[in-house]
Biopython code that builds the backbone (N, CA, C, O; Angstrom):
import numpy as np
from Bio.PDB.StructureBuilder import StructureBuilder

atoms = [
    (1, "UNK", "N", (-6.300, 54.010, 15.461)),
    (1, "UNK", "CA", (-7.215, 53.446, 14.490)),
    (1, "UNK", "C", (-7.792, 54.523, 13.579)),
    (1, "UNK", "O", (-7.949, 54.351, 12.370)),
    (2, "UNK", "N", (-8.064, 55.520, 14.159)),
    (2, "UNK", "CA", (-8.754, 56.763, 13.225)),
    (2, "UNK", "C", (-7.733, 57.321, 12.461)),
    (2, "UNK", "O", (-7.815, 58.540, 12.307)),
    (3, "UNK", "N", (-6.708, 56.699, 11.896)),
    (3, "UNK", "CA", (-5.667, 57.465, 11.027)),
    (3, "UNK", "C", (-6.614, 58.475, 9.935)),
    (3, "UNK", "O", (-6.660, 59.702, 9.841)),
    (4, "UNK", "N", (-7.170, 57.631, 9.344)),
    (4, "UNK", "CA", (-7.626, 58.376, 7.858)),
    (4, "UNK", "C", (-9.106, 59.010, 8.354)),
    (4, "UNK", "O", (-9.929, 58.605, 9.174)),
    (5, "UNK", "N", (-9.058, 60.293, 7.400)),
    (5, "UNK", "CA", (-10.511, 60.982, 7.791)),
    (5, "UNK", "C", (-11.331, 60.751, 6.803)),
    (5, "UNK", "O", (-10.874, 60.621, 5.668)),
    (6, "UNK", "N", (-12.312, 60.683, 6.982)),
    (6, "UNK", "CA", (-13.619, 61.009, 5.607)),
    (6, "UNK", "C", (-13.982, 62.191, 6.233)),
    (6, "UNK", "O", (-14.245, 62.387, 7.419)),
    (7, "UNK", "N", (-13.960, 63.200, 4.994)),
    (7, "UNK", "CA", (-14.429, 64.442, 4.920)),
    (7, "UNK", "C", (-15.753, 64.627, 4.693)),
    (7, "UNK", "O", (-16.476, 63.652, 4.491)),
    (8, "UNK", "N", (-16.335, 66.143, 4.697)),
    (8, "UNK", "CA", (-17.968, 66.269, 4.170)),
    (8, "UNK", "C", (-17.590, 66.068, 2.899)),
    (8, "UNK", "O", (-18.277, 65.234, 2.310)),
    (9, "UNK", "N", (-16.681, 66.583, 2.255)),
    (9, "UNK", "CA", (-16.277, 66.449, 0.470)),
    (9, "UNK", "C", (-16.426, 65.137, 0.439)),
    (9, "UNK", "O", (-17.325, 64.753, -0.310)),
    (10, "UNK", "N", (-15.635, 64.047, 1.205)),
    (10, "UNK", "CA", (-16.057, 62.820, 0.672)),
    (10, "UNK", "C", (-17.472, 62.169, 0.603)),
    (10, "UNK", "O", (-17.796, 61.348, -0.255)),
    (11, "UNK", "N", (-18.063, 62.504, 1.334)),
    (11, "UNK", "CA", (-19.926, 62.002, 1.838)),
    (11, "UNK", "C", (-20.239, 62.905, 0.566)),
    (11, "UNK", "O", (-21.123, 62.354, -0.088)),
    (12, "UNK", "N", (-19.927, 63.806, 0.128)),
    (12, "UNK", "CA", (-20.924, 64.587, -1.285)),
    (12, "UNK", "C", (-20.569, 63.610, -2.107)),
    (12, "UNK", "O", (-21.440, 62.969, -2.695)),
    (13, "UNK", "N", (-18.651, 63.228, -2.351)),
    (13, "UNK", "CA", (-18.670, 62.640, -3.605)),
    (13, "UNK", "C", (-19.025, 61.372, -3.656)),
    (13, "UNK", "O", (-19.050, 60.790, -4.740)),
    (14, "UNK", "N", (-19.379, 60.700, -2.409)),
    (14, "UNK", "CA", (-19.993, 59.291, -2.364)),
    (14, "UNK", "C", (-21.626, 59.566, -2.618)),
    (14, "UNK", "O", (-22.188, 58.564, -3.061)),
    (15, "UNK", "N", (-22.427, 60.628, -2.442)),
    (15, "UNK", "CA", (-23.084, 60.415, -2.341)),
    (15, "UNK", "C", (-23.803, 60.786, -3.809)),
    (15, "UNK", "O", (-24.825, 60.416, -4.386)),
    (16, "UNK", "N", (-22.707, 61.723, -4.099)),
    (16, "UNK", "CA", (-22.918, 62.252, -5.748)),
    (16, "UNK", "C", (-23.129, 60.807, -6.777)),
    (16, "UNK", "O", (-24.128, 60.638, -7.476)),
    (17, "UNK", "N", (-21.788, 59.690, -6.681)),
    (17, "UNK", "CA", (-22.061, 58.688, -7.329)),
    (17, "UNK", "C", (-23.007, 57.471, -6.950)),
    (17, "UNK", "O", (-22.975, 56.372, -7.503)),
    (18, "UNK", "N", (-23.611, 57.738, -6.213)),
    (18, "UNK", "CA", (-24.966, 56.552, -5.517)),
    (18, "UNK", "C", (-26.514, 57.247, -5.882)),
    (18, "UNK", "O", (-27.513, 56.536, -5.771)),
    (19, "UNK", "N", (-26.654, 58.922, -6.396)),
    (19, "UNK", "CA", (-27.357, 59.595, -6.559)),
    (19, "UNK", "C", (-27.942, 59.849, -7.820)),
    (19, "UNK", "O", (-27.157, 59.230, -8.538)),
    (20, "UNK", "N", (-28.581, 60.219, -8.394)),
    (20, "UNK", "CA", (-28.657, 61.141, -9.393)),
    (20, "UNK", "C", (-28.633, 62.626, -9.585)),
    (20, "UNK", "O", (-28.867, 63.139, -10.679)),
    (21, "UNK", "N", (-28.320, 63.377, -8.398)),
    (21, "UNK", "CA", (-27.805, 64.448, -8.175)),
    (21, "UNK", "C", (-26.689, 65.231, -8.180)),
    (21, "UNK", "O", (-25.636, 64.679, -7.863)),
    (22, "UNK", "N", (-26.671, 66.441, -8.476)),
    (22, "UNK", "CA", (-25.523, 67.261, -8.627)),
    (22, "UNK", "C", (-25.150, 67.338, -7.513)),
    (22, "UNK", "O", (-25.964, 67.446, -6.596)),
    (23, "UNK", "N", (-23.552, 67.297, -7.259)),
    (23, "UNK", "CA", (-22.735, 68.031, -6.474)),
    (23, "UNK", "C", (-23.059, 68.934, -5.212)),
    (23, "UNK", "O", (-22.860, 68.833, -4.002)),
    (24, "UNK", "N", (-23.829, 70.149, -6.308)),
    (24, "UNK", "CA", (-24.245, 71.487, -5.616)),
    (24, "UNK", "C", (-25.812, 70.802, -4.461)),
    (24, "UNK", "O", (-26.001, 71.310, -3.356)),
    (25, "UNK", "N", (-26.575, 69.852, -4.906)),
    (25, "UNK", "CA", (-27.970, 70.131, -4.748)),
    (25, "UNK", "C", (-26.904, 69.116, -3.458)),
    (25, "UNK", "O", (-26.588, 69.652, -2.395)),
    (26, "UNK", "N", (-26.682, 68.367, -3.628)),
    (26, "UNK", "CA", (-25.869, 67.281, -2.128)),
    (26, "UNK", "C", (-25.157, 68.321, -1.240)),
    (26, "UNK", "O", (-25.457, 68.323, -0.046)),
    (27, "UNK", "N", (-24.624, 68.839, -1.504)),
    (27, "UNK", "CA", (-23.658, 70.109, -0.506)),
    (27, "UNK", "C", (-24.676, 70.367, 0.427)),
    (27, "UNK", "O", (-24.619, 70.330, 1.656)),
    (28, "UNK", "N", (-25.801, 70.684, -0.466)),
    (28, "UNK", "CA", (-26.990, 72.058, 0.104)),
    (28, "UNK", "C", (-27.725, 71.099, 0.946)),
    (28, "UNK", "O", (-28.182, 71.627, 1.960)),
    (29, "UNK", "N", (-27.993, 69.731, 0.808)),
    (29, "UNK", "CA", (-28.705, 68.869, 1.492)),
    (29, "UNK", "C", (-28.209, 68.550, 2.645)),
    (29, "UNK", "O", (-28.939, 68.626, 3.634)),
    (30, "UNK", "N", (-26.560, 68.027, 2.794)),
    (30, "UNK", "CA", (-25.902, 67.477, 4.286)),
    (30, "UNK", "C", (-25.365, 68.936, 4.637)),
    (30, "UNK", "O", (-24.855, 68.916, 5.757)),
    (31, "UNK", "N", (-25.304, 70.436, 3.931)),
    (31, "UNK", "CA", (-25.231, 71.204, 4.985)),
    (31, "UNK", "C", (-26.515, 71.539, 6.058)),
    (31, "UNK", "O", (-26.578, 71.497, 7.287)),
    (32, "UNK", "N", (-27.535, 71.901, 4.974)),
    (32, "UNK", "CA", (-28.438, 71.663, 5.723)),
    (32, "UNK", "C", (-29.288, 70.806, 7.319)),
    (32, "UNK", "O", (-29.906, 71.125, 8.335)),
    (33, "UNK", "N", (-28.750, 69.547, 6.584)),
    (33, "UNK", "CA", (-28.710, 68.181, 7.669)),
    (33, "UNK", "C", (-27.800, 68.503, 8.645)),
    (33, "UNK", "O", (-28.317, 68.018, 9.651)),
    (34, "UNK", "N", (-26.665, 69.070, 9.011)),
    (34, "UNK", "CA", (-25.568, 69.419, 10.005)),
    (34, "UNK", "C", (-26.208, 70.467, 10.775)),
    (34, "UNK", "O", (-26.346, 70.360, 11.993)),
    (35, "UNK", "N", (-26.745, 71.830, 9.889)),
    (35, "UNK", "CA", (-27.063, 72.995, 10.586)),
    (35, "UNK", "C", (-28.431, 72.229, 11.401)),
    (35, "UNK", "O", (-28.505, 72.569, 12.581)),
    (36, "UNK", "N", (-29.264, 71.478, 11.047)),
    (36, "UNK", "CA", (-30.291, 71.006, 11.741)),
    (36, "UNK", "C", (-29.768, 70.722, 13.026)),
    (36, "UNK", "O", (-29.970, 71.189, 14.147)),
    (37, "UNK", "N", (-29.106, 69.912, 12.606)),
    (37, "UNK", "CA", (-28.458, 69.224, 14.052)),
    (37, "UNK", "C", (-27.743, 70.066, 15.080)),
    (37, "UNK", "O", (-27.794, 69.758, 16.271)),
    (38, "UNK", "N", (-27.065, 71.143, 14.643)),
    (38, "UNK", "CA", (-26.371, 71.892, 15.200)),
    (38, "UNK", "C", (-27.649, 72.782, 15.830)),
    (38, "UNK", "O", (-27.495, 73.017, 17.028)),
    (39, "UNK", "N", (-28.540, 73.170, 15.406)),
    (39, "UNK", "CA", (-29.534, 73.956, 15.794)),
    (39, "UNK", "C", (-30.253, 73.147, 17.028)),
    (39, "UNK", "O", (-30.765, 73.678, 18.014)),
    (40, "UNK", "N", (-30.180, 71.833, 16.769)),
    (40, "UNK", "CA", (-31.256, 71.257, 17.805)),
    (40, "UNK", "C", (-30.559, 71.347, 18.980)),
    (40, "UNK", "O", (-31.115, 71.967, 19.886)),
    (41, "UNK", "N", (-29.302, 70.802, 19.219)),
    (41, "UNK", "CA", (-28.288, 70.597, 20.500)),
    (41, "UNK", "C", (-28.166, 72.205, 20.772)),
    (41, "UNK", "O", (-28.138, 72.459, 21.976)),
    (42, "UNK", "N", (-28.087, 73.343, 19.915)),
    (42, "UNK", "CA", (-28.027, 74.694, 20.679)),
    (42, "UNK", "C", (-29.265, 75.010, 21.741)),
    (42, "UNK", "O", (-29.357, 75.572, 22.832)),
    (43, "UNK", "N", (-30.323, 74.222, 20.663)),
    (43, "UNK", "CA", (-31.983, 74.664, 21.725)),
    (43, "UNK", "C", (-32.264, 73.567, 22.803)),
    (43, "UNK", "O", (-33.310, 73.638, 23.448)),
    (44, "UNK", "N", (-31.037, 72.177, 23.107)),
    (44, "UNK", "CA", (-31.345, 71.729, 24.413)),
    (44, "UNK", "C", (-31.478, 70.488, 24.226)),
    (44, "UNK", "O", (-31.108, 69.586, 24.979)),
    (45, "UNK", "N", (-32.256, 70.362, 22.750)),
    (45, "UNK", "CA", (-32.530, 68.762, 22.246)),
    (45, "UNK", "C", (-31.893, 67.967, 22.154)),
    (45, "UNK", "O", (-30.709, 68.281, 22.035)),
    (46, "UNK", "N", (-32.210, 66.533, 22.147)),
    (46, "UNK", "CA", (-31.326, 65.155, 21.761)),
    (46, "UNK", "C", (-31.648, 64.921, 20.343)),
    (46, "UNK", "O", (-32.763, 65.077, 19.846)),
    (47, "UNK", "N", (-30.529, 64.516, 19.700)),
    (47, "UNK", "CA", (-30.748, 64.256, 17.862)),
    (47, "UNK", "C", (-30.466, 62.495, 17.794)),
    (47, "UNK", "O", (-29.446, 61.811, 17.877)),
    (48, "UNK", "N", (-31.496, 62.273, 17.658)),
    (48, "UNK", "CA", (-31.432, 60.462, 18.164)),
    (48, "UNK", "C", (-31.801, 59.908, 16.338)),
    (48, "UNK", "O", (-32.762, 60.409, 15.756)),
    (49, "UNK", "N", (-30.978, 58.948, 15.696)),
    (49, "UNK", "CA", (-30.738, 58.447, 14.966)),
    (49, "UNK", "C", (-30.700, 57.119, 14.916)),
    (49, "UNK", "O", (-29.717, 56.393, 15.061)),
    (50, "UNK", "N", (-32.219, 56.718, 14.629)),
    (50, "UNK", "CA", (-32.140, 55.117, 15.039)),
    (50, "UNK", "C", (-30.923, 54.121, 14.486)),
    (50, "UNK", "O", (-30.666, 54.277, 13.293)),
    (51, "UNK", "N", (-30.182, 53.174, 15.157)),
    (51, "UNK", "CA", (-29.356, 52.359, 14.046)),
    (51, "UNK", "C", (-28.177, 52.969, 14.230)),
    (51, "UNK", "O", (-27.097, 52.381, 14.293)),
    (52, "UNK", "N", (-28.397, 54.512, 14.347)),
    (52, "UNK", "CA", (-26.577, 54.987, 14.228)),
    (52, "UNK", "C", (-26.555, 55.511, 15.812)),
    (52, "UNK", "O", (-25.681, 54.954, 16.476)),
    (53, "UNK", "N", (-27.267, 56.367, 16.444)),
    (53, "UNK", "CA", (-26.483, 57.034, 17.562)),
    (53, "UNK", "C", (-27.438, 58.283, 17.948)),
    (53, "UNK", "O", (-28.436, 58.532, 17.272)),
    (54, "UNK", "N", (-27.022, 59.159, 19.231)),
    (54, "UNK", "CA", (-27.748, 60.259, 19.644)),
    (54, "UNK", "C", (-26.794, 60.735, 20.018)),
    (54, "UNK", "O", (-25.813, 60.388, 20.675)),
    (55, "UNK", "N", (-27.371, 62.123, 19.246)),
    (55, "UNK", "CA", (-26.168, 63.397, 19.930)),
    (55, "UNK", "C", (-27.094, 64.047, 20.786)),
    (55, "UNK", "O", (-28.317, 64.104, 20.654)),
    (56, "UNK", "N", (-26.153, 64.688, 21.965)),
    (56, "UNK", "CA", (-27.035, 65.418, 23.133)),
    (56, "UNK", "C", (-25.651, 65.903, 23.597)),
    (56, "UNK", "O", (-24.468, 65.647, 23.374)),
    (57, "UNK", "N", (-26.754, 67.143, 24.728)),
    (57, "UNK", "CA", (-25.588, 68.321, 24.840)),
    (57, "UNK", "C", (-25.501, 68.042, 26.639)),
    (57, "UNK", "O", (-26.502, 68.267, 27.319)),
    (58, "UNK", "N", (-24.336, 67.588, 27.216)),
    (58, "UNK", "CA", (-24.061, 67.818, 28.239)),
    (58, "UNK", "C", (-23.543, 68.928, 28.783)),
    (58, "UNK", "O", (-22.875, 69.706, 28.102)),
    (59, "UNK", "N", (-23.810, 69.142, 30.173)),
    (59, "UNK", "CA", (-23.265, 70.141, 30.894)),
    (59, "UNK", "C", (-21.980, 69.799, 31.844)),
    (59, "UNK", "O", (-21.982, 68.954, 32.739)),
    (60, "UNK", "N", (-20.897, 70.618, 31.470)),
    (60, "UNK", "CA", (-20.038, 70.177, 32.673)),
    (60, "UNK", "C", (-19.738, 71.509, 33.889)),
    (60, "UNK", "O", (-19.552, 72.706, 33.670)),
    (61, "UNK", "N", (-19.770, 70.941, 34.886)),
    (61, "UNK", "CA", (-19.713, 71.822, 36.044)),
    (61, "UNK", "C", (-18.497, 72.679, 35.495)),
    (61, "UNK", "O", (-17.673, 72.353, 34.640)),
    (62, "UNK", "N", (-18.610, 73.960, 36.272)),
    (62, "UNK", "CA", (-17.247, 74.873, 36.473)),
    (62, "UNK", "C", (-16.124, 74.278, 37.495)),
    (62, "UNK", "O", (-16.419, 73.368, 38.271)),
    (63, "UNK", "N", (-14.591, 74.945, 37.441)),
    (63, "UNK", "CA", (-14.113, 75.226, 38.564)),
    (63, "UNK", "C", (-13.146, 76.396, 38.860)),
    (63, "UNK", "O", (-12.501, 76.785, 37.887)),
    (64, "UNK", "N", (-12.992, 76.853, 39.725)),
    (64, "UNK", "CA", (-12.674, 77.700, 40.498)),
    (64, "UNK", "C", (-11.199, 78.068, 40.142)),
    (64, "UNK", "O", (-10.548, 79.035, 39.745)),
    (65, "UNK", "N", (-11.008, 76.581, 40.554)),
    (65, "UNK", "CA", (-9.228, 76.471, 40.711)),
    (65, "UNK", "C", (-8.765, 75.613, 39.406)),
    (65, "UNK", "O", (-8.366, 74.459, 39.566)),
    (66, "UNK", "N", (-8.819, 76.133, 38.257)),
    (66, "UNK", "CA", (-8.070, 75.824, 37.112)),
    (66, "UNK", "C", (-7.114, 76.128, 36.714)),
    (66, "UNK", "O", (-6.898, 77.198, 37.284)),
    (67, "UNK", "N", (-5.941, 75.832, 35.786)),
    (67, "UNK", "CA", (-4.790, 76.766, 35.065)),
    (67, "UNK", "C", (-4.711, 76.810, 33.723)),
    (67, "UNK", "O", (-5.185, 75.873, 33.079)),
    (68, "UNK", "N", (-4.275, 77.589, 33.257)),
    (68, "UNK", "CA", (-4.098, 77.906, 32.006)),
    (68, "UNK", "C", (-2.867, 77.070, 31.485)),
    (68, "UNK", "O", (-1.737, 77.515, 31.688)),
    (69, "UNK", "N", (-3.055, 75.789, 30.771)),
    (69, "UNK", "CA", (-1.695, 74.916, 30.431)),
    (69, "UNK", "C", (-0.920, 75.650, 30.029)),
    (69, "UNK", "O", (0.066, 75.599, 30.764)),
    (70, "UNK", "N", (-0.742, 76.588, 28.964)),
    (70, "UNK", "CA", (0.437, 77.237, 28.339)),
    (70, "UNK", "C", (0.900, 77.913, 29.100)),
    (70, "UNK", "O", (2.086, 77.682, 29.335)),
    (71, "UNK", "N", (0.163, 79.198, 29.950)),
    (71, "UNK", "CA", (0.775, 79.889, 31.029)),
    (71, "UNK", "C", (1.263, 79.750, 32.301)),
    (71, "UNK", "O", (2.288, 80.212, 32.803)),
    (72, "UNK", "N", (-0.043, 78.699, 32.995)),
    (72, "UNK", "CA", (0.307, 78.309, 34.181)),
    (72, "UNK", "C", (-0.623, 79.469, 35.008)),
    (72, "UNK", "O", (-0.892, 79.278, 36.194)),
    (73, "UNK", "N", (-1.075, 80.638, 34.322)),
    (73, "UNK", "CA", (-2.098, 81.573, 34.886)),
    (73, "UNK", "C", (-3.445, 80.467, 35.884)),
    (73, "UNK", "O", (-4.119, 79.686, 35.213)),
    (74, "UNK", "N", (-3.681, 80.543, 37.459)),
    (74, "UNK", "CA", (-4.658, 80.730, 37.366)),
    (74, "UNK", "C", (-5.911, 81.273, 36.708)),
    (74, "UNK", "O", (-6.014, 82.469, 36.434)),
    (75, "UNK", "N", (-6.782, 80.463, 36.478)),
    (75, "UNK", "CA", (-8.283, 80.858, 35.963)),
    (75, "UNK", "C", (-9.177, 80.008, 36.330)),
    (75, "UNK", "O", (-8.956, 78.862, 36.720)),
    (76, "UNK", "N", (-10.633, 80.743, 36.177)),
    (76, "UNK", "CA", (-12.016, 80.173, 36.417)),
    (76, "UNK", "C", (-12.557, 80.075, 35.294)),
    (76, "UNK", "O", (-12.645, 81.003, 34.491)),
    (77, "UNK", "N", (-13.096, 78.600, 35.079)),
    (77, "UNK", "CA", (-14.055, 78.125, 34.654)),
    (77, "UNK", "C", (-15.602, 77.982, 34.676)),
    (77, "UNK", "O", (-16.271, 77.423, 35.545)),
    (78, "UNK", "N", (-15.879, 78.374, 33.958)),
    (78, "UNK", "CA", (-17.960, 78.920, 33.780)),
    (78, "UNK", "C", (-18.311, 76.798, 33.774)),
    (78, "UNK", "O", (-17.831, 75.724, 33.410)),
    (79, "UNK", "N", (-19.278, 77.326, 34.353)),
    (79, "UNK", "CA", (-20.567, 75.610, 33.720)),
    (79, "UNK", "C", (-20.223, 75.764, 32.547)),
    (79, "UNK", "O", (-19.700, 76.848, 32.289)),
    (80, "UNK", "N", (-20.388, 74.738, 31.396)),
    (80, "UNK", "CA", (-20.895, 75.392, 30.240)),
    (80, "UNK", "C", (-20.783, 74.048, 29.020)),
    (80, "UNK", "O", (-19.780, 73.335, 29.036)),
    (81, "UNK", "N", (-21.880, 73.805, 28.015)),
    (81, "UNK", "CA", (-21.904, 72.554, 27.379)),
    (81, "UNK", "C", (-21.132, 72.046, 26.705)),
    (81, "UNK", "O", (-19.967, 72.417, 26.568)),
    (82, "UNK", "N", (-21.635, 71.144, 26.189)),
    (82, "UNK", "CA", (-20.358, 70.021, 25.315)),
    (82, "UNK", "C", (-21.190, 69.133, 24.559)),
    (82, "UNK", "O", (-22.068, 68.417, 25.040)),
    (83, "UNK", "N", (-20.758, 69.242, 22.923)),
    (83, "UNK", "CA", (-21.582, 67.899, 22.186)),
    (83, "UNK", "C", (-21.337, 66.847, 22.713)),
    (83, "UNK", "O", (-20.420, 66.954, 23.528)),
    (84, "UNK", "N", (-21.801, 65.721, 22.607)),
    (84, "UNK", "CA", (-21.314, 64.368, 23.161)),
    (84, "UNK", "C", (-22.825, 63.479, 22.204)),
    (84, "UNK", "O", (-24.029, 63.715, 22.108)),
    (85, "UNK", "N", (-21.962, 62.501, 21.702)),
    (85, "UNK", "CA", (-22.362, 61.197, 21.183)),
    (85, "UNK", "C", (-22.363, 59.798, 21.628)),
    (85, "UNK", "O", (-21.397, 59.076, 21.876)),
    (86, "UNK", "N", (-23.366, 59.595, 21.672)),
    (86, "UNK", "CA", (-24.138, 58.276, 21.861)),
    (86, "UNK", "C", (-23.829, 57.019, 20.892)),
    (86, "UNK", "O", (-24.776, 56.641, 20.202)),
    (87, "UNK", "N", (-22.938, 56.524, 20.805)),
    (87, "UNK", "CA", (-23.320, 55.544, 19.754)),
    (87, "UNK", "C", (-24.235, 54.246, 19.996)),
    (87, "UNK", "O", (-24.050, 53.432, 20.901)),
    (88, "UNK", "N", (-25.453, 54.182, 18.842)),
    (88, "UNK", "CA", (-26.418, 53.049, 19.334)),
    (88, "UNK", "C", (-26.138, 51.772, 19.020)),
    (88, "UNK", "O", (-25.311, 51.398, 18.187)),
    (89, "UNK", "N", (-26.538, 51.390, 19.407)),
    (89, "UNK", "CA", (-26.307, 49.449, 19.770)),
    (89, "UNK", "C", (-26.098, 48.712, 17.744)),
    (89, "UNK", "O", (-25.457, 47.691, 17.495)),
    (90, "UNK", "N", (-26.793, 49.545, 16.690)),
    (90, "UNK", "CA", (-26.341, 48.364, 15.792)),
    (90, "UNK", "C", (-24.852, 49.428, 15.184)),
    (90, "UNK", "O", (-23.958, 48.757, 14.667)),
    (91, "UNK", "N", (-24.687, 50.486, 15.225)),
    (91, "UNK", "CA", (-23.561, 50.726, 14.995)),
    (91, "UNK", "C", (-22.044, 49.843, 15.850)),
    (91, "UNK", "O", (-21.112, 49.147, 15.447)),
    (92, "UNK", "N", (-22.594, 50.482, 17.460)),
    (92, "UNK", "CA", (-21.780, 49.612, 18.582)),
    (92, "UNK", "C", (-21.550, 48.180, 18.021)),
    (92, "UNK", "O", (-20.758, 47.701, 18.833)),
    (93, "UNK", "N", (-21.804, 47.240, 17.089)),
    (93, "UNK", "CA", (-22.013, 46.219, 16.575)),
    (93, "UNK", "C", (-21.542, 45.830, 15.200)),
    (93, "UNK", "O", (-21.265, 44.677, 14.870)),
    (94, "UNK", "N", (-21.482, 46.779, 14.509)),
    (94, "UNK", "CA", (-20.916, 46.737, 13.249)),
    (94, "UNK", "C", (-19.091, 47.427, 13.159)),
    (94, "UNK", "O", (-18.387, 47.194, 12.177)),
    (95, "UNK", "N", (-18.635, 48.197, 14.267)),
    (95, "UNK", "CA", (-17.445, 48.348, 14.965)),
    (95, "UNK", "C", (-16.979, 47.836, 15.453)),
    (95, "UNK", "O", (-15.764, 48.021, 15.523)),
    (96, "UNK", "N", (-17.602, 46.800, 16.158)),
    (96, "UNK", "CA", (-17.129, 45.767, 17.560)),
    (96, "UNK", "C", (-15.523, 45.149, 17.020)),
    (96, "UNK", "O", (-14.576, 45.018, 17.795)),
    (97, "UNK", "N", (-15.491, 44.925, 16.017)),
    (97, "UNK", "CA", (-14.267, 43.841, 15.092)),
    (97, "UNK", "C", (-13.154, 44.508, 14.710)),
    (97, "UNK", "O", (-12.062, 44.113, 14.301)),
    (98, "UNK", "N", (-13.605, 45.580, 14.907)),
    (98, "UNK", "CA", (-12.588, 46.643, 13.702)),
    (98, "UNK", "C", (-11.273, 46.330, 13.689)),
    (98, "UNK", "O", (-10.636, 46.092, 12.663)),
    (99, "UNK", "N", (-10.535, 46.313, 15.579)),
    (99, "UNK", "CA", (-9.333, 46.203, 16.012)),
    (99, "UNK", "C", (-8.544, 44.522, 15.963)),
    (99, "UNK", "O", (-7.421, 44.083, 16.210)),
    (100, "UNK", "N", (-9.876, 43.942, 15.491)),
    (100, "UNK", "CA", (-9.057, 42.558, 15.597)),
    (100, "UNK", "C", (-9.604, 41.469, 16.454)),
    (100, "UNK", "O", (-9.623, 40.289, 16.105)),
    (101, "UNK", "N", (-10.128, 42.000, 17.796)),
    (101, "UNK", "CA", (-10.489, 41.511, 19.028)),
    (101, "UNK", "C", (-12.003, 41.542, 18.867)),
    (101, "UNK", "O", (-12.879, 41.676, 18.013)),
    (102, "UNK", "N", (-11.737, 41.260, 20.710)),
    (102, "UNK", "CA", (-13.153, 40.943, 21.116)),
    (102, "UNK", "C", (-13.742, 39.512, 20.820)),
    (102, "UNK", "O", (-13.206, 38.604, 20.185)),
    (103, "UNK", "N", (-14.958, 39.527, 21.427)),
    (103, "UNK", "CA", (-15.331, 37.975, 21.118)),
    (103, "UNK", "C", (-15.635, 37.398, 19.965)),
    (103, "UNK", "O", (-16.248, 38.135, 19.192)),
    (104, "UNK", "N", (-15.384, 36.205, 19.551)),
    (104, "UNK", "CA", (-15.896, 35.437, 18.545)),
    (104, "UNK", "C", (-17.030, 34.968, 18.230)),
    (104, "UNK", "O", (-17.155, 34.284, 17.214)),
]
sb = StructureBuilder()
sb.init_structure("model")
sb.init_model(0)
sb.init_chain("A")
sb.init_seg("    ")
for serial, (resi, resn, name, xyz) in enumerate(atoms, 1):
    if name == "N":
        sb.init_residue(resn, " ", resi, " ")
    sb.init_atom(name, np.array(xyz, "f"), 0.0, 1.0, " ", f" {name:<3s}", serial, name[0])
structure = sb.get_structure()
C-alpha cells in the first residue's frame, strides 16, 4: 500500500500553496518542527499529537547471542532505543478504508 512517498519537499510545496509564505520561511518552520521532535524523544519524552498520534522512545532489551546477517559473525547486542509511533484513534479512523475492507 505505501508504494508512493510524500516527501518533506512535498509538505513545503503543499504547504507553500495553502500559505502565504515563501518556500524558504516553510523549510525553516517543519525543519524546525522535526528537530523539536527529534530533540524531545532524545531527552526521554512522548510527542503526543492530538487527532494524529504519539511518538515515544522505546527500549529494547540486548542479546548476547546474536549474528551478524551478512557475515554470520557472532555478536552482542547493547539495550538500546527505538522511535516508535502511536497512531491515535481519529487518524486510526480516517485509514481504516484505505485497503478496501473492514467493516461497513
Amino acid at each position: 500500500m505505501a508504494d508512493k512517498k510524500y516527501t518533506k519537499a512535498d509538505i513545503i510545496d503543499s504547504l507553500y500553496e495553502k500559505t502565504g509564505l515563501s518556500r524558504k520561511e516553510i523549510r525553516v518552520i517543519v525543519e524546525l518542527f522535526i528537530d523539536e521532535i527529534k530533540n524531545a524523544l532524545v531527552r526521554g519524552m512522548a510527542i503526543e499529537l492530538r487527532g494524529f498520534g504519539t511518538f515515544i522512545v522505546k527500549v529494547r532489551k540486548g542479546r548476547s547471542k546474536a549474528r551478524n546477517p551478512k557475515t554470520g559473525e557472532p555478536i552482542e547486542i547493547r539495550p538500546h532505543g527505538i522511535a516508535s509511533f502511536r497512531a491515535g484513534q481519529e487518524l486510526k479512523q480516517d485509514v481504516w478504508n484505505l485497503a478496501g475492507g473492514g467493516p461497513e
